[in-house]
N, C-alpha and C positions, 0 to 999 in steps of 0.2 A: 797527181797533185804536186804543185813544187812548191821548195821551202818558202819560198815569201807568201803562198796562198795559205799554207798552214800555219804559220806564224798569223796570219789577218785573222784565221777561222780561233786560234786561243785566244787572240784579244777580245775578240767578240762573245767568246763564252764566259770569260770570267768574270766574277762578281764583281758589280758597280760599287764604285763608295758611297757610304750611306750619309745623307742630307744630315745637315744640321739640324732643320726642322724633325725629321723621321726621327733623329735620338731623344730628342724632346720630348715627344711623343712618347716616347717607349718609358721615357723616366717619368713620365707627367701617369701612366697607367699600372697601377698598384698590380703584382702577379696574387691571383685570388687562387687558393688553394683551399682544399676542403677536408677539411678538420673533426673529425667524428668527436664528440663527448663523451666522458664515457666516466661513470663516479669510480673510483676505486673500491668505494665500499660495496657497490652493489654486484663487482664481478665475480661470477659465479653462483651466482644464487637463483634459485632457479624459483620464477613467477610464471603464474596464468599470464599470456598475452591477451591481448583486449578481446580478438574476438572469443576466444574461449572462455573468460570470464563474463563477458553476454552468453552468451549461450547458458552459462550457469547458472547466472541469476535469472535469466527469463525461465530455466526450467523450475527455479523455484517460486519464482512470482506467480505463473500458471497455477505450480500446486497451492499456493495462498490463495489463487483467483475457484479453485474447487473445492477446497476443502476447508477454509477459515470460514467462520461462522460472525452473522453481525453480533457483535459488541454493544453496541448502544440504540435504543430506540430511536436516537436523534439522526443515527444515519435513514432509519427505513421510511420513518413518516415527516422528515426536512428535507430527504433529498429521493431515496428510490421512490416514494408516494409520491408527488408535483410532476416525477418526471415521467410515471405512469401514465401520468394525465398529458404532459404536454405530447408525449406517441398517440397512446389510444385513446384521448380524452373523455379518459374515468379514473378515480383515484381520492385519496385523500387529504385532505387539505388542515394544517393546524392552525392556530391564530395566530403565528409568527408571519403567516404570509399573507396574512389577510389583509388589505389596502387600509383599514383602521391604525393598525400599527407597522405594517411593512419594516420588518424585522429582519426579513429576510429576500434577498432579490433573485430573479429566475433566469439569469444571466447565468452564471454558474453552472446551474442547470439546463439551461440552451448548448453549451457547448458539448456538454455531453450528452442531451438528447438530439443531438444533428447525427450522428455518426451511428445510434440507433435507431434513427425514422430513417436511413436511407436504408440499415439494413432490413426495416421490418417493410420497405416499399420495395426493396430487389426480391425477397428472397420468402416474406412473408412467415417468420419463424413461430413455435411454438415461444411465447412470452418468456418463459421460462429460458433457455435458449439466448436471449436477447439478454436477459439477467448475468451471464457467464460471458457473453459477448463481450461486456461492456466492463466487466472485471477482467475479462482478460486482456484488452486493451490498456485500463488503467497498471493493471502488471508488466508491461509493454514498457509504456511510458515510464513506469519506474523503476524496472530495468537498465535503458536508454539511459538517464539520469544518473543514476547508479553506478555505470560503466567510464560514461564519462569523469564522475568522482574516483573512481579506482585510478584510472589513467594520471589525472592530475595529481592523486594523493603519489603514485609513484614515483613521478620528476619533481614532488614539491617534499615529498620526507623520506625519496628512497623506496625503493621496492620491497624493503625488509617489513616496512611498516603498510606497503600499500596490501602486502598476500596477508595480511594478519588482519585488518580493516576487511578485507575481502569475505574474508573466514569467518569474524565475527557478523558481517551483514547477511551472508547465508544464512548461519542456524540461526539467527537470531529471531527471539518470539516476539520480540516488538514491529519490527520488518515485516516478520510472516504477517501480524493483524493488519498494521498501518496501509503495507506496499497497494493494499487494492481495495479499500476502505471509499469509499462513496462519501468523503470527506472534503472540505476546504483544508482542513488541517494537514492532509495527506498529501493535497495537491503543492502546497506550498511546500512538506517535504522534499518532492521531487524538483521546485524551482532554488529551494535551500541549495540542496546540492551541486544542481548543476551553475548557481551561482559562485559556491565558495570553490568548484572547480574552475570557473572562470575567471575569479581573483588569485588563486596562486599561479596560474599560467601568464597573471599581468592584461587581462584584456575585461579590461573595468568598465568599455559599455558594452559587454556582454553580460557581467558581472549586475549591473545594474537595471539591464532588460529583466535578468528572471528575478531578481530580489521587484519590481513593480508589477510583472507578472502573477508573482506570488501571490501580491498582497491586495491588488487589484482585484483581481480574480477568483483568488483562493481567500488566505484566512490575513486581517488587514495586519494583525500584530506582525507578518512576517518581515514587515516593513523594518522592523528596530533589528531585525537581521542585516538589513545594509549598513547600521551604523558605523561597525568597524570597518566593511571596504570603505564609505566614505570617509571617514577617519583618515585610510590608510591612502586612500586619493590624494587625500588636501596635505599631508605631511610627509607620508615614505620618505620623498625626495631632498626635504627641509632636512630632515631626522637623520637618516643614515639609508644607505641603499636596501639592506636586506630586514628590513621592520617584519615583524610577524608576528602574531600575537592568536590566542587558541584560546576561544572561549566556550563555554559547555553550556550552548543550549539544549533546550528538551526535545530536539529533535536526532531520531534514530540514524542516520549518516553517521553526525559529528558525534555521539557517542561510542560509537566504535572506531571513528580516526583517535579518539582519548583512549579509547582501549588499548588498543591497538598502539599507542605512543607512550603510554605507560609500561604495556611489555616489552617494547625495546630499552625503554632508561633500565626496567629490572634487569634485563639482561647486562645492559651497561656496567650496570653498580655490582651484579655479581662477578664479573669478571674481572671489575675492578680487583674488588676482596679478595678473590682467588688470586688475582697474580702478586696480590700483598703477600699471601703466606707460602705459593708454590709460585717461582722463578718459569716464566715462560719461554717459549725460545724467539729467538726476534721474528718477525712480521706475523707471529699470530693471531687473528681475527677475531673480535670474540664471538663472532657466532660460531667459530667452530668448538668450543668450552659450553655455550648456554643454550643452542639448540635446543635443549631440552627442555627449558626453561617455555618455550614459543610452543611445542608441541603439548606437554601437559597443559598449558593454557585453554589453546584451540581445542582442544580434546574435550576437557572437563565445561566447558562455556556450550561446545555443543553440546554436548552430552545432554547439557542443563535447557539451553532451549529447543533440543527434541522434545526433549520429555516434558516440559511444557506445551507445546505446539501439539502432541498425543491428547494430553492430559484436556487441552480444552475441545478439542474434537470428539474425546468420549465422552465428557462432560455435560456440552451444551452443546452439540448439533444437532438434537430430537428434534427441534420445532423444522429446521430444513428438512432432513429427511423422510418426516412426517407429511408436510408440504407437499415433496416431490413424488410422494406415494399420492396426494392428493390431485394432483397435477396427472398422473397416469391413472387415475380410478377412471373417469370418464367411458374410456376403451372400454377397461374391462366389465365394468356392469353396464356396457353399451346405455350409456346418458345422452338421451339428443342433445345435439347442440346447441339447441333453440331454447333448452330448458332453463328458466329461470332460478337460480338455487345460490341457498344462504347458508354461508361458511360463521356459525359464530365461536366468539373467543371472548371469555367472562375478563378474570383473575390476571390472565397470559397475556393481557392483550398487548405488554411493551416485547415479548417474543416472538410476534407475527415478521414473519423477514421479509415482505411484501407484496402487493401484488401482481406482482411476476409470476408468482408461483400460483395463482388459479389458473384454470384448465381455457377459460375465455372468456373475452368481456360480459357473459351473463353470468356469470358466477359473481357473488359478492360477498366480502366480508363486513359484516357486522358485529358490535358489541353488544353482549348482556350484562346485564345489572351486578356487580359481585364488590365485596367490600372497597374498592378503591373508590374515593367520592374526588375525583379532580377534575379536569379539563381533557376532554378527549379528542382524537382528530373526528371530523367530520367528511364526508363524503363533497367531493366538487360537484357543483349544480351541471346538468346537463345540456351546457351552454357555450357558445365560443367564449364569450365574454365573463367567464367563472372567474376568472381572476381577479377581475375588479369589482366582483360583487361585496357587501357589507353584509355579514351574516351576524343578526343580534346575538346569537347563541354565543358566541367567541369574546372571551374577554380575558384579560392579561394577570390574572389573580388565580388562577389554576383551582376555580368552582366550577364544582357539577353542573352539566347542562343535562336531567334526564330528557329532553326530546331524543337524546342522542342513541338510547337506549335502543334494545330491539327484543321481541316478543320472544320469549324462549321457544314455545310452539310454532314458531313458526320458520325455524330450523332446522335445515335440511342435514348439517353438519355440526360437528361442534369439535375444537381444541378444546382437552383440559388435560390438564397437568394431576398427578396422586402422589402426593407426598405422605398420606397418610393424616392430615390435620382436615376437617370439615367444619364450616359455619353454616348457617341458613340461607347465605348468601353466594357460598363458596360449597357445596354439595360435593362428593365423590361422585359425579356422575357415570362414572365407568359402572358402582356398583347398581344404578337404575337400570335392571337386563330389561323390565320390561318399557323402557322406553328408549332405549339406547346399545347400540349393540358396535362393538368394537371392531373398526375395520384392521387399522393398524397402530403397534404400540413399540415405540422406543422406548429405554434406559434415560431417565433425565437426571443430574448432580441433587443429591438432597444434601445443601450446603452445611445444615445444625448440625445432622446426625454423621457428616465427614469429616474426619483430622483433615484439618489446614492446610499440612505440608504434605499429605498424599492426593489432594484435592488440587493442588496447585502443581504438582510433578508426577507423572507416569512412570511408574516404578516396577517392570514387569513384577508378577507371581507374588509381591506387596500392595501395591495399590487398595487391589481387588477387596483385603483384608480389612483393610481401614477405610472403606467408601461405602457410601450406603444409596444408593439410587431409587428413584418414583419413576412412576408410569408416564410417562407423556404420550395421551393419546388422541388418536383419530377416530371419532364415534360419531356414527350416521342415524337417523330418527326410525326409530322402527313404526310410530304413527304416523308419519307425513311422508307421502308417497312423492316423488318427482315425475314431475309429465313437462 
């Protein structure tokens, strides 16, 4: 190669000048760099990441989904009874749903009976079964909710307060009852939360989908829950950029974010104090001085709603366990199937947990006659069209209907409770041997004869000392044969 062909061949390699336009370009295009966030206060501290706090709470929701007991009559005969009916159509029906007053709508109740008629048309389960199904979905879902809350409480007060909210919604005995509760009230919990987790992240019509979800669907009051996002919609921006404002309603999330944000101000304030009378050295944190402060908390609060969450499990789960001992008789005194047979329940009748828990559609619960004179559910007519029927017996002043009544003799089974008190009305039946004989008998709470505060909290090798329990039993007719 000679000098002037190499001399051509560097001109040819060297970089071109760059256009007028091409600098323009490059100044007219911002260099994007990416920028981690990162609080100071939170570094170091060590939280559940999201999916291990799901994991946690669904482990506990489960166990609320097995072992929490219904609370109110108004969950078994407003909403597990209608929806008995709307799977297997048989069940009981109150006057609140009755087309006279339509008190209550079966909307509600459609959306959680979809996802049990496909399981009872896949899979064909024991009713019973489909009872735990459907609670443990609703624990699901309130988990879901819940996790999503923990996340947003983390990037909206810091992680120090999100593991403390965390801690409080685990052991918490309001949690435990509420999270799987066959309630309106319960379902707008789960839309509460996952709303006000969607108002601190700033995404307002997400925020405002679950606040009309709620209220829609679940319980209407949830609606005055949107106030403040809509509040904080229409001014944030007027106002000042970071508005925020914590108000305490009666719902179990936001009580334990106030918990939970109250333990860190005590820690605040004590750390203050302390460094008024002892000289700190420079960049000390105060969680490393009040730590202590966050774990006696968490400790003593669970402590309190285990022993709670015990306390009503020994208390009052006789009528389920009872039940599920009724629900597995069948088998074992080999009962055809086919057999017609009546379950009655005098005194107890707001303890029945529903019927889920009979062994198959020919089994029935019935009421007998015993000092309560009010307004009872009734049985749905055997009809598509039950729903829109007018049943004169049903009226909105909570009087007696005796049609409603049913023949003691003519009872195959019978719930009653022995507290030791008897009227003419209200019999110890247990002690009738010659007409009633004891299949099976739980422990039930006899509320006069137990201290308050050991009745209310499980206190091993204590409790025992200061409680007094009755019979709650399962007794089958020693005169009336089952064919």
């Amino acid at each position: 190669m000679t000098k002037s062909q190499l001399s051509f061949r560097l001109r040819q390699n060297a970089p071109q000048p760059m256009r007028k336009e091409s600098r323009k370009e490059i100044h007219k295009k911002p260099i994007k760099t990416q920028v981690s966030k990162v609080e100071t206060s939170n570094t170091g501290l060590l939280f559940p990441a999201g999916d291990t706090a799901f994991k946690t709470l669904l482990s506990a929701r489960f166990c609320a989904a097995i072992w929490s007991h219904i609370s109110d009559c108004d969950e078994t005969f407003n909403y597990w009874e209608p929806m008995h009916y709307l799977v297997f159509g048989k069940g009981l029906q109150t006057w609140e749903y009755s087309p006279e007053y339509g008190l209550r709508s079966y909307f509600y109740l459609m959306v959680h009976a979809a996802p049990a008629w496909i399981y009872h048309k896949l899979l064909q389960p024991n009713p019973l079964l489909m009872f735990y199904f459907i609670r443990c979905l609703l624990g699901l879902i309130c988990a879901i909710a819940e996790v999503y809350f923990y996340k947003a409480t983390c990037k909206e007060f810091g992680v120090h307060i999100g593991r403390i909210c965390l801690a409080f919604q685990l052991f918490s005995a309001g949690m435990f009852i509420s999270s799987t509760a066959f309630l309106p009230s319960s379902f707008a919990m789960y839309t509460c939360a996952a709303a006000c987790a969607a108002w601190w992240q700033q995404k307002f019509a997400l925020a405002v989908f679950f606040i009309a979800l709620g209220s829609l669907l679940g319980w209407p009051f949830a609606a005055l829950l949107g106030v403040p996002i809509a509040f904080d919609m229409l001014l944030r921006k007027k106002l000042y950029a970071d508005f925020a404002a914590w108000f305490l309603y009666p719902i179990y999330p936001l009580v334990c974010l106030c918990g939970a944000i109250t333990v860190d101000v005590i820690q605040k304030l004590s750390f203050r104090v302390w460094s008024i009378f002892k000289k700190m050295p420079t960049g000390t944190h105060y969680l490393d001085k009040t730590i202590f402060v966050m774990i006696v908390t968490i400790t003593v609060t669970s402590w309190l709603g285990v022993s709670r969450v015990f306390a009503l499990y020994r208390n009052y789960h006789a009528p389920f366990d009872l039940m599920m001992e009724l629900n597995r008789y069948p088998v074992e005194a080999k009962i055809p199937d086919k057999a017609q047979v009546n379950v009655c329940i005098g005194k107890d009748w707001y303890r029945y947990p529903s019927s889920f828990f009979l062994p198959n559609p020919n089994w029935n619960i019935r009421f007998i006659k015993s000092e309560f004179n009010g307004m009872l559910p009734a049985p749905y007519t055997g009809n598509e069209n039950a729903t829109t029927i007018i049943h004169p017996y049903f009226n909105d002043k909570n009087e007696e209907e005796p049609s409603l009544y049913f023949d003691l003799s003519k009872c195959h089974f019978l719930l009653d409770l022995d507290l030791g008190k008897e009227t003419n009305l209200e019999p110890i039946y247990a002690n009738k041997k010659d007409k009633w004989k004891v299949v099976k008998s739980y422990p039930f709470l006899n509320i006069e004869m137990s201290n308050k505060y050991f009745r209310a909290f499980y206190i091993p090798f204590l409790s025992d000392r200061y409680i007094v329990y009755g019979n709650f039993s399962l007794l089958q007719s020693t005169k009336l044969k089952i064919k």
